[in-house]
C-alpha positions in Angstrom: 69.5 -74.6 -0.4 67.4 -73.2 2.2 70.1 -70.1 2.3 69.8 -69.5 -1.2 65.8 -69.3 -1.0 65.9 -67.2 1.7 68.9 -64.9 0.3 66.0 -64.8 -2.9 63.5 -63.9 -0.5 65.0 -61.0 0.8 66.0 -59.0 -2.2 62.5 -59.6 -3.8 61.4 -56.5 -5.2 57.7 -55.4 -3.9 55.3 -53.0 -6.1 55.2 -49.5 -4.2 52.3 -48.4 -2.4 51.3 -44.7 -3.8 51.5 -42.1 -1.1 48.1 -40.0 -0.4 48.5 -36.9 -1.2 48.5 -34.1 1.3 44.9 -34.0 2.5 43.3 -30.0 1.6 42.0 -27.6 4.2 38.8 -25.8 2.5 38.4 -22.6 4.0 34.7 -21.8 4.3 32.8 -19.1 2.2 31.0 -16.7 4.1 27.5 -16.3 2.3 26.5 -13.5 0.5 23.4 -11.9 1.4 21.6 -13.6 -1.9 22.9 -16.7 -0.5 21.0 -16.5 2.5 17.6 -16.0 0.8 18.6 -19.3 -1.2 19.0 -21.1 1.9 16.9 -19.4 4.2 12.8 -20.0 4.2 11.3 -17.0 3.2 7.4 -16.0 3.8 6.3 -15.9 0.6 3.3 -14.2 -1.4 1.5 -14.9 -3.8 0.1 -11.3 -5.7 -2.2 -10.8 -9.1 -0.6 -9.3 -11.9 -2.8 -5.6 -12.3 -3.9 -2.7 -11.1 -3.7 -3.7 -7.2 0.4 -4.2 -7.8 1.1 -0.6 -7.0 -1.1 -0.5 -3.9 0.6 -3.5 -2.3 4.2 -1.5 -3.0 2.8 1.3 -1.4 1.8 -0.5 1.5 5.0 -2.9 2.0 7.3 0.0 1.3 7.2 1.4 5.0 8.9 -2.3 6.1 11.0 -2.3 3.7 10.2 -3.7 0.7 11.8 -1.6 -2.8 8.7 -1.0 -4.7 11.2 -1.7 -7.8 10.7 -5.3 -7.0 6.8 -5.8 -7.5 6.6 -3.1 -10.1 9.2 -3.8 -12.4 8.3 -4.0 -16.3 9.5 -7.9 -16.4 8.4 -11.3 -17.1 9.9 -12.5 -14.0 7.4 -14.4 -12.0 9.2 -15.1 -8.4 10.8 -11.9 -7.2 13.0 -12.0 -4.1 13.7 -8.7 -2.0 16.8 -8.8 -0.8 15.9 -6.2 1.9 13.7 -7.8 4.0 13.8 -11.4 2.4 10.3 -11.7 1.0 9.6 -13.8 -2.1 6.9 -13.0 -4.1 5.0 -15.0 -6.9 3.1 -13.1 -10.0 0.0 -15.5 -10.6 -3.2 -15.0 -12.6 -5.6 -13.7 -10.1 -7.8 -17.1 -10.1 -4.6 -19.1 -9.1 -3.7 -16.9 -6.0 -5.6 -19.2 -3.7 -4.5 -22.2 -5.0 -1.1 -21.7 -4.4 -2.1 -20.3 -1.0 -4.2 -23.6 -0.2 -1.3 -26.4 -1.1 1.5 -24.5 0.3 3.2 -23.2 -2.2 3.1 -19.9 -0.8 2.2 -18.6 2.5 0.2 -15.5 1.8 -1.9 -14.3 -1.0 -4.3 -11.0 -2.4 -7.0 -11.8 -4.0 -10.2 -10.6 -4.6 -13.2 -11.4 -2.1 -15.5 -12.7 -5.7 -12.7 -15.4 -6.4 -13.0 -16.8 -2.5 -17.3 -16.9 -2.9 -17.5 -18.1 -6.1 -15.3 -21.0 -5.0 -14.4 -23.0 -1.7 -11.0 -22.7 0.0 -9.7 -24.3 2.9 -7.6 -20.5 3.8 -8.2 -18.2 6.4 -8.7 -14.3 5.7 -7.5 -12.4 8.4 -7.8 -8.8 6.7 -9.4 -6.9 3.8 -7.5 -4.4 2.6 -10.0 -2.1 1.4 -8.5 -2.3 -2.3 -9.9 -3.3 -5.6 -13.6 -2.3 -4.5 -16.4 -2.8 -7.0 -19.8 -4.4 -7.4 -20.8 -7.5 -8.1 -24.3 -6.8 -9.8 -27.0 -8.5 -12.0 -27.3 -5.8 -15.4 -29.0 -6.0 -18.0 -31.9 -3.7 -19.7 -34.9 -3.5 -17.6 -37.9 -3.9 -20.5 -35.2 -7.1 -21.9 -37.1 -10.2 -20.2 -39.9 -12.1 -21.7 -42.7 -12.3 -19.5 -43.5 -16.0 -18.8 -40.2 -16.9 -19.6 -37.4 -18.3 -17.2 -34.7 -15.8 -16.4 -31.6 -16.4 -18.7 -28.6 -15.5 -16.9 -24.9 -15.3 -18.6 -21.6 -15.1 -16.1 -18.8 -16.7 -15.1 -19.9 -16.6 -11.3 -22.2 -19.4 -12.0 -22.1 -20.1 -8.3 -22.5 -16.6 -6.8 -25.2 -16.2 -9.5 -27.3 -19.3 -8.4 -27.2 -18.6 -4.9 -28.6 -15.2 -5.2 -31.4 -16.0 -7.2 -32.2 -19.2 -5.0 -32.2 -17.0 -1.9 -34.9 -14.6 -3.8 -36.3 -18.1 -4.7 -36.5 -17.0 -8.0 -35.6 -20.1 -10.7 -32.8 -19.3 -13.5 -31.1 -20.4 -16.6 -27.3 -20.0 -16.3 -25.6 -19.8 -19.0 -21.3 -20.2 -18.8 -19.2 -17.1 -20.2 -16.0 -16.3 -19.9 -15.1 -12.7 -21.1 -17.2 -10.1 -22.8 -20.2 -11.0 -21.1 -21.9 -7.7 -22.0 -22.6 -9.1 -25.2 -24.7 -11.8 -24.3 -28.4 -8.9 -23.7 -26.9 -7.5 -26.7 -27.1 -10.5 -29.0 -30.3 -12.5 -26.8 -28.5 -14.8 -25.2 -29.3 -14.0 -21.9 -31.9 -11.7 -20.7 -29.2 -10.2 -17.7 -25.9 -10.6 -16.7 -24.0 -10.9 -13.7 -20.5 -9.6 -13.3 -18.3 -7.7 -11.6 -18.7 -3.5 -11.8 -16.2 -0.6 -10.7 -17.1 2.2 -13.0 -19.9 1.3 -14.8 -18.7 3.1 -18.3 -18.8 -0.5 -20.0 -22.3 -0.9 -19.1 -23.8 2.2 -19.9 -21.4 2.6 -23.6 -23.2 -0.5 -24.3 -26.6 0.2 -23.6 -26.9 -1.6 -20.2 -28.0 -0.5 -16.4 -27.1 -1.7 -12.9 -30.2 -3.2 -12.2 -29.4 -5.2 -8.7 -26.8 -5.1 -6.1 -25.4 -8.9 -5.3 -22.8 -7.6 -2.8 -19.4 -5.7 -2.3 -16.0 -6.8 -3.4 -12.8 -6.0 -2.4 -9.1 -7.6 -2.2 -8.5 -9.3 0.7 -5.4 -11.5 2.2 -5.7 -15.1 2.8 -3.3 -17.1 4.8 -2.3 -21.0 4.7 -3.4 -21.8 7.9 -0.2 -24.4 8.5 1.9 -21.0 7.3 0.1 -18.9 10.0 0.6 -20.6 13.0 4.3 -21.8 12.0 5.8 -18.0 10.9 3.6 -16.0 12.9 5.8 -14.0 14.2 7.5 -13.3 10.4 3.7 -12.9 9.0 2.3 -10.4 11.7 4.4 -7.3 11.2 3.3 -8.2 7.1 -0.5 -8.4 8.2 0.1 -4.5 9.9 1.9 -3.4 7.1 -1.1 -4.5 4.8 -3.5 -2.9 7.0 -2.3 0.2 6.0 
C-alpha cells in the first residue's frame, strides 16, 4: 500500500512555472540640445510686451541671443533660446514684478513708475536708460476753481498723493484707468497726472505740461534669492543690459 502511494506520488503531474522572459538592455538616449533646456534651470526673464522689445534684442544679441526669439509676430508667451538657454516670459507690463517677486522668474524690465507707484520686495541693480518719459501733473493752467480743492484724475494714485503731500498741498484723487486726458476735458478733474514721452496727446487735446513729478525709465529688477544663487549665469546678462 505504502508502494503504491508513493509510486502515485512520484508521477504526479505539477503546474509549470512560466519562465521570465529575457530581461532588455535599454540603451540610453543622448539628449538633444532642446532636451537640455527642458531639464536644465534656465535664468529666466520676464519682458513687457511693446515698444522696449526691440531694444532688449538689440542689447542681448551681442551674447547670443537670436533677436527672432523676442521679436517674433506670435502669441507665444514663454520663449526659449536655444543658443544661450534663456527663457523668456511675455507679461503685461504691471505683472513684470510680480513674477520677479514670487519666483517665477529671475529677472525682469520694467518701468521705474510701476516700481514707485507700488512696493516690491526686488532689487534693481541697473537702469537701462530705455523707455524715458515724464511723469507730470497737466492740465490747463486758468482750469482750477479758486477756493476749491485740487481734483486730481490718474491711475498713479500713490505717486500722485505723495507729491502733493510733499508740496503739502491737499487733493482729491480721483481713480482712472485709460484715457485720462479726458477727465479736464469733461470737468472731472481740474489736472491730471500721467506719464509723458512726446507730449502730442496733450497738446492735440488742448492740455500743457504744467509740473515735472520725476523721470522714468526701464529698469531691471532681480529676485534677490535668484541673484545670489545664479550669479554667475545673471552677471554676464546684467553687462549685456548695460549696453
Amino acid at each position: 500500500m505504502t508502494k503504491a502511494k508513493s509510486k502515485s506520488a512520484a508521477t504526479r503531474s505539477f503546474p509549470k512555472v512560466a519562465k521570465k522572459p529575457p530581461t532588455k538592455v535599454v540603451r540610453s538616449v543622448k539628449p538633444t540640445q532642446s532636451m537640455k533646456l527642458i531639464t536644465a534651470d534656465p535664468v529666466v526673464i520676464a519682458i513687457p510686451k511693446g515698444r522696449v522689445l526691440s531694444q532688449l534684442a538689440k542689447r542681448l544679441a551681442p551674447i547670443g541671443v537670436d533677436p527672432k526669439v523676442l521679436l517674433s509676430d506670435d502669441r507665444t508667451l514663454v520663449r526659449d533660446d536655444p543658443h544661450t538657454g534663456l527663457r523668456f516670459l511675455l507679461l503685461k507690463p504691471d505683472d513684470v514684478p510680480t513674477y520677479v517677486e514670487y519666483g517665477a522668474a529671475d529677472l525682469g524690465i520694467v518701468g521705474r513708475d510701476i516700481l514707485l507707484e507700488r512696493e516690491y520686495d526686488l532689487y534693481a541693480p541697473l537702469d537701462l536708460g530705455i523707455g524715458i518719459c515724464r511723469m507730470m501733473v497737466c492740465g490747463k493752467p486758468e482750469q482750477r476753481a479758486p477756493g476749491r480743492t485740487l481734483r486730481v484724475a490718474t491711475k498713479f494714485t500713490n505717486i500722485a498723493s505723495r507729491y502733493f503731500l510733499a508740496k503739502g498741498e491737499q487733493v482729491d484723487l480721483v481713480y482712472v484707468q485709460g484715457s485720462v486726458e479726458l477727465a479736464p476735458l469733461t470737468g472731472l478733474a481740474d489736472v491730471i497726472v500721467d506719464l509723458v514721452e512726446s507730449g502730442e496727446t496733450l497738446r492735440q487735446n488742448g492740455l500743457s505740461e504744467l509740473e515735472l513729478i520725476c523721470s522714468i525709465s526701464s529698469v531691471v529688477v532681480a529676485n534677490r534669492a535668484a541673484l545670489k544663487l545664479k550669479r554667475a549665469r545673471i552677471a554676464p546678462l546684467l553687462e549685456a543690459l548695460r549696453g
